[in-house]
C-alpha positions as CSV (number, residue, x, y, z in Angstrom):
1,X,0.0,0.0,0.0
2,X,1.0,3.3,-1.1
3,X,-0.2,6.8,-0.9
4,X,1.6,10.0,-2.6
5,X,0.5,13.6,-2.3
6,X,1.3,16.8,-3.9
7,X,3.9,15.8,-6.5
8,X,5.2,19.2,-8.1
9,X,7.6,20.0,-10.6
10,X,8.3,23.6,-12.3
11,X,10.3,25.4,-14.6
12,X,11.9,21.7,-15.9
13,X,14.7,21.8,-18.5
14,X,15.7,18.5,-20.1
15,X,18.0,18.6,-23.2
16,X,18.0,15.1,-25.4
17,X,20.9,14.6,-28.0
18,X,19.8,11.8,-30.5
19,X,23.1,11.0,-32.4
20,X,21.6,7.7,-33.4
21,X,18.8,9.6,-35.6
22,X,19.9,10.5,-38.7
23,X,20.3,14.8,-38.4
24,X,21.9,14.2,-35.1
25,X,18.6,15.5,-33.5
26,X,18.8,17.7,-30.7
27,X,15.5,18.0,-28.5
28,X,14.6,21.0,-25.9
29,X,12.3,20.8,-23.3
30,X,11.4,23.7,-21.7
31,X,9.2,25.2,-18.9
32,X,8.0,21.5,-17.9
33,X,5.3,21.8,-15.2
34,X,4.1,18.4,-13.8
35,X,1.0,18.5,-11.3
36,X,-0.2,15.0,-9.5
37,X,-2.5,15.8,-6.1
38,X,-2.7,12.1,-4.9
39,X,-2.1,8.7,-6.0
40,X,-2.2,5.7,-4.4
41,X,-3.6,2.5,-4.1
42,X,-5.0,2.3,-0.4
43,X,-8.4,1.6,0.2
44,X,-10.4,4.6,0.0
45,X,-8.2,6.3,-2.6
46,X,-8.8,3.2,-5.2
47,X,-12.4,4.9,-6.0
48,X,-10.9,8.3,-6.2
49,X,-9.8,10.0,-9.5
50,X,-6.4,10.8,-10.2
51,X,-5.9,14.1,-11.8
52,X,-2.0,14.7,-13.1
53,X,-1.7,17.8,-15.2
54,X,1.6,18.2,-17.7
55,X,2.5,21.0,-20.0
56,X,5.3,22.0,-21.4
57,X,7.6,23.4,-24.3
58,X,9.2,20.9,-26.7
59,X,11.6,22.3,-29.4
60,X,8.8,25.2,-29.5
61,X,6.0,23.1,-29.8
62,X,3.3,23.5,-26.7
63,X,1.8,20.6,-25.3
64,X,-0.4,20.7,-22.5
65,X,-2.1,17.4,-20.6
66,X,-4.2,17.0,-17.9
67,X,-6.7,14.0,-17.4
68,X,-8.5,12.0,-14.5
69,X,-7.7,8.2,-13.9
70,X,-8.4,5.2,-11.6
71,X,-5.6,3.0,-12.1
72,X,-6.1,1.3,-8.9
73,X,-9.9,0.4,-9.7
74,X,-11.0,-2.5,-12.0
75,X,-12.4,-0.4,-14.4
76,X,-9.2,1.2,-14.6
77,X,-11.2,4.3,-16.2
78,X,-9.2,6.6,-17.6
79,X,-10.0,10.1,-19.4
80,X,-7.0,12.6,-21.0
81,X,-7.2,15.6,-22.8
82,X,-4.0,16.9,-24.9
83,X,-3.2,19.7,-26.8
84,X,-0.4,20.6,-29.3
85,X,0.6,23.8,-31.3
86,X,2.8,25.1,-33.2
87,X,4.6,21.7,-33.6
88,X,6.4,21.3,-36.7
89,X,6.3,18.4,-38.8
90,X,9.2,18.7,-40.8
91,X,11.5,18.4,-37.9
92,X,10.1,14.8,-37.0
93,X,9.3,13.6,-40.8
94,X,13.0,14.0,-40.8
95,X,13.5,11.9,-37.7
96,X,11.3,9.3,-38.9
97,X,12.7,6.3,-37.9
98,X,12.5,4.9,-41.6
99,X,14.0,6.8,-44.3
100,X,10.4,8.4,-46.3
101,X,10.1,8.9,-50.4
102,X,9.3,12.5,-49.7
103,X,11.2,15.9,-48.2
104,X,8.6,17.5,-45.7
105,X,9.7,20.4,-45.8
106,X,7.6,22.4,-43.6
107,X,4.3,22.1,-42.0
108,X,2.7,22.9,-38.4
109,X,0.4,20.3,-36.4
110,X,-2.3,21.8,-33.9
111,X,-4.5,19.3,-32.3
112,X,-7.4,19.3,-29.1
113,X,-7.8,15.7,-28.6
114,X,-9.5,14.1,-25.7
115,X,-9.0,10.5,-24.7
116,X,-11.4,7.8,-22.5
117,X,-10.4,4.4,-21.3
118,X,-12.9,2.2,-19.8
119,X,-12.6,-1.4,-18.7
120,X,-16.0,-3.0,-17.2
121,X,-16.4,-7.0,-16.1
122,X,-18.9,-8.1,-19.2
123,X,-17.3,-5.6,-22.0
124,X,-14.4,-5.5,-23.8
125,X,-12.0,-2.8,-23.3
126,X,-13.1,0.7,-25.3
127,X,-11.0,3.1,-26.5
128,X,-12.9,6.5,-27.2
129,X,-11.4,9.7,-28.7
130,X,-12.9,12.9,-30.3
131,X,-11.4,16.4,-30.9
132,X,-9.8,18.3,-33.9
133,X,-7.0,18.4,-36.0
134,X,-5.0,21.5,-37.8
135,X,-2.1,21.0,-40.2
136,X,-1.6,24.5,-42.1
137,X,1.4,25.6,-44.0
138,X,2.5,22.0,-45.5
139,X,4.9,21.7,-48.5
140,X,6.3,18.5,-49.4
141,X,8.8,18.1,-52.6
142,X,10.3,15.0,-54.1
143,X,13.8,13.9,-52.6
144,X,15.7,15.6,-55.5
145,X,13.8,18.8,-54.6
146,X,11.1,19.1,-56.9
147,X,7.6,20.2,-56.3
148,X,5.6,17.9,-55.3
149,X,2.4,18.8,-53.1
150,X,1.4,21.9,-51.1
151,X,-1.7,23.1,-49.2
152,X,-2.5,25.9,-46.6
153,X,-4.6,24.1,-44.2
154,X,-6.4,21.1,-43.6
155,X,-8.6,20.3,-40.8
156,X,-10.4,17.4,-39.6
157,X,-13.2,17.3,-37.2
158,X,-13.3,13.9,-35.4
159,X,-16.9,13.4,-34.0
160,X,-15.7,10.3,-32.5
161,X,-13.9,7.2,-32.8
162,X,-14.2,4.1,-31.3
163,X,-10.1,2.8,-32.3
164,X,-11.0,-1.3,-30.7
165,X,-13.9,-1.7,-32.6
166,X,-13.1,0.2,-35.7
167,X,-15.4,2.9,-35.8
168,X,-15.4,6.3,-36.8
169,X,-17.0,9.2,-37.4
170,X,-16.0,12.4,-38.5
171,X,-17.8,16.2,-38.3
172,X,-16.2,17.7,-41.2
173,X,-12.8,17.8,-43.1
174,X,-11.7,20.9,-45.1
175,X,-8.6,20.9,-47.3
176,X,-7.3,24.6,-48.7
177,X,-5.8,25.1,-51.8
178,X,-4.0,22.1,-52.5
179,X,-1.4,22.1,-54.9
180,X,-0.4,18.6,-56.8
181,X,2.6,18.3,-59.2
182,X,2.3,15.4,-61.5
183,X,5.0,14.2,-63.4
184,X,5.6,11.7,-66.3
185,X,9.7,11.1,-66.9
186,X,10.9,9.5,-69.8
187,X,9.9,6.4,-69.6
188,X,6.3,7.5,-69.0
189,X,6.2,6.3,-65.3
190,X,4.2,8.9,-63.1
191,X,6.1,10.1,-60.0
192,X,3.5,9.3,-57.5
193,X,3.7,5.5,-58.7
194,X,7.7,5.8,-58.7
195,X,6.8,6.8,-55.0
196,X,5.0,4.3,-53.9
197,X,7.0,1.7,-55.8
198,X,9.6,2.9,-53.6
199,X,7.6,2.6,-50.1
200,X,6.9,-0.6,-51.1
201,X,10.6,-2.1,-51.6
202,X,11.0,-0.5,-48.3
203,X,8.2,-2.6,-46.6
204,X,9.7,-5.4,-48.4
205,X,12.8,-5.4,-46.2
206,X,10.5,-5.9,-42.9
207,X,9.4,-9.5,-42.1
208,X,6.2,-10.2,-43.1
209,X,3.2,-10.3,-40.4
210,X,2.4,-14.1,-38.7
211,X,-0.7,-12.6,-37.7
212,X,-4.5,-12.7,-39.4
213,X,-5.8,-9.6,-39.4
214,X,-9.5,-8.6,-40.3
215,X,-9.3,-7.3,-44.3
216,X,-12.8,-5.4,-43.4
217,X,-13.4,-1.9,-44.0
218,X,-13.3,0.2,-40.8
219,X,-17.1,1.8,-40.5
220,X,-16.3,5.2,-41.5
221,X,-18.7,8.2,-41.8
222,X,-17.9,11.6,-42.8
223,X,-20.5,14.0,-42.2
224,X,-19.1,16.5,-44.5
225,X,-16.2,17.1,-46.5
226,X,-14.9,19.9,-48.5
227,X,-11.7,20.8,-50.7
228,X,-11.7,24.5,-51.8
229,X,-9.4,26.0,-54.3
230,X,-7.3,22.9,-55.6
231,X,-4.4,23.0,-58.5
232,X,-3.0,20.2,-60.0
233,X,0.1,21.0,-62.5
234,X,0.8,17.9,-64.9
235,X,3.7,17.6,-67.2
236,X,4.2,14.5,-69.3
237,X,8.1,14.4,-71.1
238,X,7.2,10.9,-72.0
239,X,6.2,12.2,-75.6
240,X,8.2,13.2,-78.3
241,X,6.8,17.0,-77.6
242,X,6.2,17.2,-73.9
243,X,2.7,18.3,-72.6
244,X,1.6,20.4,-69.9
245,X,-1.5,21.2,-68.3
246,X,-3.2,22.7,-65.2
247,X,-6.1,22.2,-63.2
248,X,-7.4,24.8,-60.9
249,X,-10.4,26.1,-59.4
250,X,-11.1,22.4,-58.1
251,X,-14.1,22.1,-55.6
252,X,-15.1,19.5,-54.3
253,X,-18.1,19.3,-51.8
254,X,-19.0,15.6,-50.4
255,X,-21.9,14.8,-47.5
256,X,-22.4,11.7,-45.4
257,X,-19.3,9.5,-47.5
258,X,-19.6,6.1,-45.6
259,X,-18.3,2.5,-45.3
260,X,-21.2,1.5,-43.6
261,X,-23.6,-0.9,-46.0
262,X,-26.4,0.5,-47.8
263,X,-25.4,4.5,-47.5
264,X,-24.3,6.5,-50.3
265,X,-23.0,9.9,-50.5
266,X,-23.7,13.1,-52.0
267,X,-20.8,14.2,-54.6
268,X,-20.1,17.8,-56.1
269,X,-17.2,18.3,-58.2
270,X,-16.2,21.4,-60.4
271,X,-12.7,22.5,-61.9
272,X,-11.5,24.2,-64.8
273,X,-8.2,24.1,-67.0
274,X,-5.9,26.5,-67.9
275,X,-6.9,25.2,-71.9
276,X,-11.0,26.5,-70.8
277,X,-11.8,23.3,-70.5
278,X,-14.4,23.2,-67.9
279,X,-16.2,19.6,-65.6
280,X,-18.7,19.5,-63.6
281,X,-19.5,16.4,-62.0
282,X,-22.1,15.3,-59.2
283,X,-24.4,12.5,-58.1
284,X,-24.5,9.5,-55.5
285,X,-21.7,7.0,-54.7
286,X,-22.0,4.1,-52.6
287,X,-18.6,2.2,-51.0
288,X,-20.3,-1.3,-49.4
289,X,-21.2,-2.2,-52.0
290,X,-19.6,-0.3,-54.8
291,X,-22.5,1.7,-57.0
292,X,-22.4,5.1,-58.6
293,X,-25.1,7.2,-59.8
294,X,-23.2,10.4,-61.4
295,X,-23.9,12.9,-64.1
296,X,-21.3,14.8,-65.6
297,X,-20.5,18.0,-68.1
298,X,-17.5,18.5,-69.8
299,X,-17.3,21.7,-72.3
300,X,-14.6,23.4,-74.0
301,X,-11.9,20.1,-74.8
302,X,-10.0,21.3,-77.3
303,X,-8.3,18.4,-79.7
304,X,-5.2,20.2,-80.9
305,X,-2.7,20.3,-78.0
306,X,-3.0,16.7,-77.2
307,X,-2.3,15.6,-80.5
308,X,1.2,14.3,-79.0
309,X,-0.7,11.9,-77.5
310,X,-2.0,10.5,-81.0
311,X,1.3,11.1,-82.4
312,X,2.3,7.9,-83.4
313,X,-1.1,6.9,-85.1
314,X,-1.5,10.1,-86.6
315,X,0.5,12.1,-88.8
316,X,-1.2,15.9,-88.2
317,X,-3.1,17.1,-85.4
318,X,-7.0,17.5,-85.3
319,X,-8.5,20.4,-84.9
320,X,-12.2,20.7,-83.1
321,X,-13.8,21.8,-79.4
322,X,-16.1,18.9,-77.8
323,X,-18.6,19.3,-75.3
324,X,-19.7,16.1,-73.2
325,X,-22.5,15.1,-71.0
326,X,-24.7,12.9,-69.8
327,X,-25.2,10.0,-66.5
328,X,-23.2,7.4,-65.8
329,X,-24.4,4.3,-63.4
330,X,-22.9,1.3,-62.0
331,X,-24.2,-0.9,-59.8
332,X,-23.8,-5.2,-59.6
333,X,-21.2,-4.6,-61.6
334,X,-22.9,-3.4,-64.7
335,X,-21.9,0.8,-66.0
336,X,-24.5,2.0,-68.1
337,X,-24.7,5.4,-69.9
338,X,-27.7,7.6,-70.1
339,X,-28.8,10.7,-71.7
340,X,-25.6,11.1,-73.6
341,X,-24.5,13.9,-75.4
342,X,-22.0,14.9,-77.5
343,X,-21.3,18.6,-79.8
344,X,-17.9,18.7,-81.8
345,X,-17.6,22.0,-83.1
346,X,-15.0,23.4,-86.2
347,X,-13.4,20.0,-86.3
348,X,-10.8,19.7,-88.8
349,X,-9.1,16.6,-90.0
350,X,-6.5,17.1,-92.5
351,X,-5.4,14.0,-94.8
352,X,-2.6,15.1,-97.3
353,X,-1.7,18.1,-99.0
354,X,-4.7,20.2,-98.8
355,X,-7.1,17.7,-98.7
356,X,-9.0,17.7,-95.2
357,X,-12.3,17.4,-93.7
358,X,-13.7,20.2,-92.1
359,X,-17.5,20.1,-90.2
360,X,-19.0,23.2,-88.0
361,X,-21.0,21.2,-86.0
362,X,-21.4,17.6,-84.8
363,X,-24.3,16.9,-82.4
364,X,-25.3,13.5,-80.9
365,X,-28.3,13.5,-78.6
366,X,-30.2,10.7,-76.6
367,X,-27.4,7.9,-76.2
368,X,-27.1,4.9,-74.5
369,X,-24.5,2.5,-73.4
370,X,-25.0,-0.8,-71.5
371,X,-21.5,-2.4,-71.2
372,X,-22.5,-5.7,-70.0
373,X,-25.2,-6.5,-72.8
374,X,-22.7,-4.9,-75.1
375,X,-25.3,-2.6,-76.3
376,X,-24.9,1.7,-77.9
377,X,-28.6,3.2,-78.9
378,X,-27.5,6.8,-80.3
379,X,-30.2,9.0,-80.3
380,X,-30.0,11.6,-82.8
381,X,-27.0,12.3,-84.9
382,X,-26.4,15.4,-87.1
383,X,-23.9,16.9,-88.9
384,X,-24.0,20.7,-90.2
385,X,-21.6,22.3,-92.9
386,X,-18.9,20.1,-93.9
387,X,-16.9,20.3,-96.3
388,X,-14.9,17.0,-98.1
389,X,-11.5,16.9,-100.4
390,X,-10.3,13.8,-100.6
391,X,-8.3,12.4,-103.4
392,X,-6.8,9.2,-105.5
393,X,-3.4,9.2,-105.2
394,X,-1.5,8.0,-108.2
395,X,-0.5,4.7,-106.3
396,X,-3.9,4.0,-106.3
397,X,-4.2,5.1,-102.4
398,X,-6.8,7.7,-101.0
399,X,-5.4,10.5,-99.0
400,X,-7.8,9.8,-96.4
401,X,-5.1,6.9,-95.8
402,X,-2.4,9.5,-95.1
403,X,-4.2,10.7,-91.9
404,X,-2.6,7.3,-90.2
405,X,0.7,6.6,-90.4
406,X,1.5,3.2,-92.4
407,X,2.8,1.4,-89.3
408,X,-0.6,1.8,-87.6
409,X,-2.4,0.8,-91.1
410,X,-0.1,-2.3,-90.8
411,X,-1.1,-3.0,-87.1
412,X,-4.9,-2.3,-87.7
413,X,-4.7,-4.9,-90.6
414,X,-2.8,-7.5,-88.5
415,X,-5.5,-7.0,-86.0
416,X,-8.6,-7.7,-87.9
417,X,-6.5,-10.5,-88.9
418,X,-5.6,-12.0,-86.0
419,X,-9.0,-10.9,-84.3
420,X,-10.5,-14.0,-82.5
421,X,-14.4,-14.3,-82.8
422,X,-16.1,-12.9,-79.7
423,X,-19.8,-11.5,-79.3
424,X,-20.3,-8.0,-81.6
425,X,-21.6,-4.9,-80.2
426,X,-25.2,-4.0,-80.6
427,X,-25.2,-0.5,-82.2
428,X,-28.4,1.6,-83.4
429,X,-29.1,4.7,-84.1
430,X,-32.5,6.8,-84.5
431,X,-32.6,9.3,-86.6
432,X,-29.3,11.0,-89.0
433,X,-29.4,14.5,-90.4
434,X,-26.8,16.1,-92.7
435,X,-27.0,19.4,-93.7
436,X,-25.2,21.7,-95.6
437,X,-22.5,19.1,-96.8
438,X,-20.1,18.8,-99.9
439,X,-17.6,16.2,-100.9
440,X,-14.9,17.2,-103.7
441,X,-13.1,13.9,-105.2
442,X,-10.0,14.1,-107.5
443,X,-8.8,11.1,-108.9
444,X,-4.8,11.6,-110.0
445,X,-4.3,7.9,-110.6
């Protein structure tokens, strides 16, 4: 039997030298202010709370404790609140015990968290915590010191989470302008998978776990969930003339998102590109078990500046602007189209010389796509002012050929070739209206 009263430190200084860690870490603890009324575990102390308070400055960083325990009692109930600020996170991302992929190379934690412990004689043990999260001011670059992600702030409104048995639920999350670098190197891998690839030989090198562990989702619910002002920079040097692009103005707006069966959430996407292409994108999506019930607008795509992309099947760019829309489901793992629509405006398709196509307007109206019955209804199809010149070449060729470059020709033929029989699509199409159309044919052979 023991019994301790008034346990008091102030104004603590400890300095900590790590010269195992890699940087050689040096850590400060200042102004460390321990308070513990009474512990013991005598007989009419084992009902009593506990109620230690700790706060204190490390490396900067203020961290403050104070909780109320029965350690003596058999319910060994236990409740803590902590705080941290200001603590930054590149200091310990570069302590990290294993080497990362990535070079944090700034960021600042603040976190309110409060903790409950309970044991009782016919339950399980629960572990209980709720409070909220704030990392602002986060920039982390690739290890040869390129851009690689960036945002403001992000916080993260835990409702409450029940750690033993797996369940969570979460107020809100907000993430502020966001900043993504994507990269393609020469050999067309992405970075992000040269990342991971990485992480992965790393986990390699542990010994693998003995132990079964549940493969379950954790029941997760997000009440709400928000990111405001998103970029994402892409630049592919995989092709023979690099591409670049930028995504900004991404918002993204998501209610009730949950692992639990049977509930779907609420989806509202919107970004722009620095081209003027412009998506809009919102519906319902489920997680247990996987369905999706979305409609979507895309306007503005211009054709041109990804002809790089086409390059080696095509030997000049087309031209045109295409606007998209329509609804996209899956469910039992059927994706069906609905109410599809499709304008292609001043498209232009040159073939050799100064032979081209050329059409003002392309619209398609009223589509349909079942993937699993292998089925396309198009609704109505028109074309407005276009304009053919197309001609026999003296090898008896058309120049329509030259618009593909004779190594795909020879692949294309090889595949019908080689092409094993398999069920055909079912394609149909209502109605067809061409307008305004002329076709010019010169035969030079």
């Amino acid at each position: 039997m023991f019994s301790f009263n008034n346990i008091v430190i102030t104004a603590g200084e400890i300095d900590f030298n790590d010269q195992a860690s890699p940087q050689s870490s040096h850590y400060e603890i200042r102004q460390l202010a321990l308070s513990v009324p009474v512990v013991g575990n005598v007989s009419y102390l084992a009902d009593e709370y506990v109620t230690p308070e700790l706060s204190l400055l490390l490396n900067g960083a203020d961290i403050h404790a104070e909780g109320q325990s029965k350690p003596f009692d058999n319910s060994l109930e236990t409740d803590l609140s902590l705080a941290l600020f200001n603590t930054d996170v590149a200091f310990y991302a570069k302590n990290s015990p294993l080497p990362l992929p990535v070079d944090v190379k700034s960021g600042v934690l603040d976190c309110e968290i409060n903790l409950k412990y309970l044991v009782t004689t016919d339950q399980l043990p629960t572990l209980l915590v709720n409070g909220d999260f704030f990392l602002s001011d986060l920039v982390i670059d690739e290890l040869d010191g390129t851009a690689l992600f960036a945002m403001s702030a992000l916080s993260v409104e835990v409702e409450q989470a029940d750690l033993f048995n797996h369940e969570i639920t979460l107020s809100n999350i907000v993430l502020c302008e966001p900043h993504l670098w994507l990269r393609r190197d020469d050999h067309g891998q992405l970075n992000l998978m040269r990342l991971f690839t990485s992480s992965e030989a790393q986990l390699e090198k542990e010994p693998p776990a003995t132990e079964e562990t549940d493969s379950s989702l954790p029941l997760l619910l997000v009440r709400a969930m928000a990111l405001q002002d998103g970029q994402i920079s892409f630049h592919d040097q995989s092709l023979s003339t690099p591409v670049t692009e930028r995504i900004h103005d991404l918002a993204l707006m998501v209610t009730n998102f949950s692992t639990h069966p049977e509930q779907q959430a609420t989806l509202d996407l919107h970004m722009q590109t620095d081209r003027q292409l412009d998506v809009a994108l919102s519906g319902q999506l489920g997680v247990v078990p996987v369905r999706a019930d979305l409609s979507f607008v895309a306007n503005g795509f211009e054709l041109e500046p990804y002809y790089p992309y086409l390059e080696s099947i095509l030997t000049a760019p087309v031209a045109g602007q295409l606007d998209v829309s329509g609804q996209v489901t899956y469910a039992d793992g059927n994706t069906q189209l609905h109410d599809g629509a499709v304008t292609l405006r001043d498209l232009l398709v040159p073939f050799s010389g100064q032979d081209r196509f050329t059409l003002a307007e392309l619209q398609l109206r009223e589509t349909s796509v079942d993937v699993n019955s292998l089925q396309i209804h198009l609704g109505q199809l028109s074309l407005t002012n276009g304009d053919v010149k197309a001609s026999r070449l003296a090898d008896g060729t058309f120049s329509v050929e030259k618009l593909l470059r004779s190594s795909q020709r020879e692949a294309n033929s090889q595949a019908r070739s080689s092409q094993q029989t398999s069920k055909p699509w079912s394609i149909d199409l209502a109605s067809f209206d061409l307008a305004a159309f002329r076709l010019q044919l010169r035969d030079e052979s």
